[in-house]
C-alpha positions, 0 to 999 in steps of 0.5 A, spaced: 576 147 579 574 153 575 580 160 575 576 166 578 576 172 574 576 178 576 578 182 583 577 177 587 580 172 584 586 177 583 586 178 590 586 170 592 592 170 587 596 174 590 595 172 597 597 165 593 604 169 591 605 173 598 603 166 603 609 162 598 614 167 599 612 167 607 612 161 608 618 160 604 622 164 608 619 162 615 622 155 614 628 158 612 629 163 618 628 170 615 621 170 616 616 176 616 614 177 624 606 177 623 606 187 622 610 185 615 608 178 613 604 181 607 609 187 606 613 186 599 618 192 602 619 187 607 622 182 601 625 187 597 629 188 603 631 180 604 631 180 596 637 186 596 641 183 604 641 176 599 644 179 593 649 182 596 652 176 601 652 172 595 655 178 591 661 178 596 661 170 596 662 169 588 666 175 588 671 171 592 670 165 588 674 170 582 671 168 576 673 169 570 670 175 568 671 179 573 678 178 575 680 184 572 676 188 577 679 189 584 674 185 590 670 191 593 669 192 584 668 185 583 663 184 589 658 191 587 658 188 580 656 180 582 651 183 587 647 188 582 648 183 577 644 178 583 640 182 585 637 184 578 636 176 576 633 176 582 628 181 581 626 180 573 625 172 576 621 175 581 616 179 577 616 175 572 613 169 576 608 175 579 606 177 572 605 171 570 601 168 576 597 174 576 595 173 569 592 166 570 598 162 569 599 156 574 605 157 579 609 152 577 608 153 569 610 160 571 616 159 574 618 154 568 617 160 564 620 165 568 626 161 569 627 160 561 627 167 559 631 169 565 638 168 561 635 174 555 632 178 561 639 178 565 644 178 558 643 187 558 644 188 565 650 184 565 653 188 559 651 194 563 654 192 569 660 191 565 661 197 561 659 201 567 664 198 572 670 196 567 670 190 566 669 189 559 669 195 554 663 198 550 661 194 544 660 199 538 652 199 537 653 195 530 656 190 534 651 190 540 647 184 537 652 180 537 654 182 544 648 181 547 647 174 543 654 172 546 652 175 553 645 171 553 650 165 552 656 166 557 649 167 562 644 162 561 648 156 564 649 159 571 642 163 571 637 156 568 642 152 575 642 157 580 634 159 579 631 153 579 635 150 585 633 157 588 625 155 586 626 147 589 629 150 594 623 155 595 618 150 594 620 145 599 621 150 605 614 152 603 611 146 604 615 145 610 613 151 614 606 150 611 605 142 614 609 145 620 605 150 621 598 145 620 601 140 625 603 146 631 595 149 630 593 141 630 596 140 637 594 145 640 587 145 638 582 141 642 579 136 638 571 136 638 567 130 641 565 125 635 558 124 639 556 131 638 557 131 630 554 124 630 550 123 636 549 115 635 556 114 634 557 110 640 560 113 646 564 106 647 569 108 641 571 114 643 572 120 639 579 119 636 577 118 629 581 115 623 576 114 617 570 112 615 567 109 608 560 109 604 557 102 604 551 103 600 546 107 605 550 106 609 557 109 613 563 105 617 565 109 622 573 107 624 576 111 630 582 108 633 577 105 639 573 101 635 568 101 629 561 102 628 555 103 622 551 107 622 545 109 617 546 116 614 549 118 607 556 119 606 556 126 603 552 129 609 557 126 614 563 129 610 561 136 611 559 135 618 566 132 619 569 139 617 572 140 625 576 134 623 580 137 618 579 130 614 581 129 606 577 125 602 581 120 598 575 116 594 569 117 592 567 112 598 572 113 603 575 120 607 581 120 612 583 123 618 591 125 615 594 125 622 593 117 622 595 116 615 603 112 616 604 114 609 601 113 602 603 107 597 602 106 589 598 101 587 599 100 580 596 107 576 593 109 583 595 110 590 593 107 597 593 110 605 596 106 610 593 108 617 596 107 623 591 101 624 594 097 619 588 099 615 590 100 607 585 104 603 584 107 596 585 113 593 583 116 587 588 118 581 584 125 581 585 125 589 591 123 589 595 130 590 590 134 594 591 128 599 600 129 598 599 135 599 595 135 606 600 130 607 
């Protein structure tokens, strides 16, 4: 698919950032009620009540370097230490986004220059709090190099457990949210989208499949061939809420038990025992739908 350019693209963009960080932090428990769910402000402050229940946590971990400084110290100097990482990591992955660059490349950037983006806000929170005296300006360099070091093993680990941790609660929230809409919404009557499938096979549909000018119709009651064209009959089918896995073959997601690998490719396994194919192009639009 081609990257949009320009204000609407930029707009789709970061309705893409604000729907992961909301979805993540529904699953989660802290989610946004429906006035704020687009409201940075809101995650300023979840971002700032995270850093410091997790600076008063480290903090009564003692760690090493701030063992000299008293707990109320200790926690202040881990919380705006968190908070900081948590805000360049944050507006990098933003930035980055909004540059163009796919999500998950984004995060794996803004993961590996974290350590080099902390390292001078750790050595002011330091110098400012006492913990470690000022280095000489001729050997800020090496200080610097040094905190770059000292940091870079907890901030590659924690950010992206915090990430993996992030992308599977959005996932989560979204196919909850998916699931909880598909039940509640009434499912249209299949005779009145294809007038002559046969009332006899119900309106519970599973699948259908292109046979040369023809189409196969699966519903759970039964099945039907009917002469119409299988791109057409796609696009009609949209209430559904089907996926297309292969070129002949399109799926209700609700009746897939569960996707399998076939050699390089993959194959659905329906509710009816059926198996079909699906392409390796296709393959994680129908993950994700999963």
């Amino acid at each position: 698919m081609p990257k949009k350019h320009g204000p609407t693209g930029e707009v789709e963009r970061k309705e893409n950032i604000l729907r992961f960080w909301r979805d993540a932090t529904v699953f989660l428990g802290a989610g946004p009620t429906a006035n704020n769910a687009s409201s940075w402000r809101y995650f300023l402050l979840h971002g700032a009540v995270f850093s410091a229940a997790s600076g008063l946590a480290v903090a009564a971990l003692e760690p090493s370097s701030t063992t000299e400084l008293p707990y109320p110290g200790a926690a202040l100097a881990w919380t705006l230490q968190i908070g900081a990482a948590l805000a360049l990591l944050t507006a990098s992955v933003t930035g980055l986004v909004l540059a163009g660059v796919r999500r998950r490349v984004a995060v794996i950037i803004a993961i590996a220059a974290l350590p080099v983006l902390v390292a001078p806000i750790s050595l002011l929170v330091d110098g400012g709090l006492g913990g470690e005296p000022d280095s000489p300006p001729d050997q800020l360099g090496t200080a610097l190099l040094r905190e770059v070091v000292e940091v870079a093993p907890a901030c590659l680990a924690l950010s992206a457990l915090l990430f993996l941790l992030l992308e599977r609660a959005s996932r989560l929230s979204q196919l909850l949210r998916r699931r909880i809409v598909a039940s509640q919404a009434t499912p249209p009557e299949l005779s009145d989208i294809l007038p002559k499938v046969p009332l006899s096979i119900g309106s519970d549909l599973i699948r259908i499949e292109a046979q040369d000018h023809y189409i196969l119709v699966v519903t759970t009651e039964g099945s039907t061939t009917l002469s119409v064209g299988f791109a057409e009959t796609v696009e009609k089918l949209e209430p559904f809420e089907g996926v297309q896995c292969h070129r002949s073959h399109w799926v209700v997601p609700r009746h897939v038990t569960r996707l399998v690998r076939d050699g390089s490719a993959h194959r659905c396994i329906l509710s009816n025992s059926e198996s079909i194919p699906v392409s390796r192009r296709r393959a994680a639009e129908v993950r994700r739908r999963l």
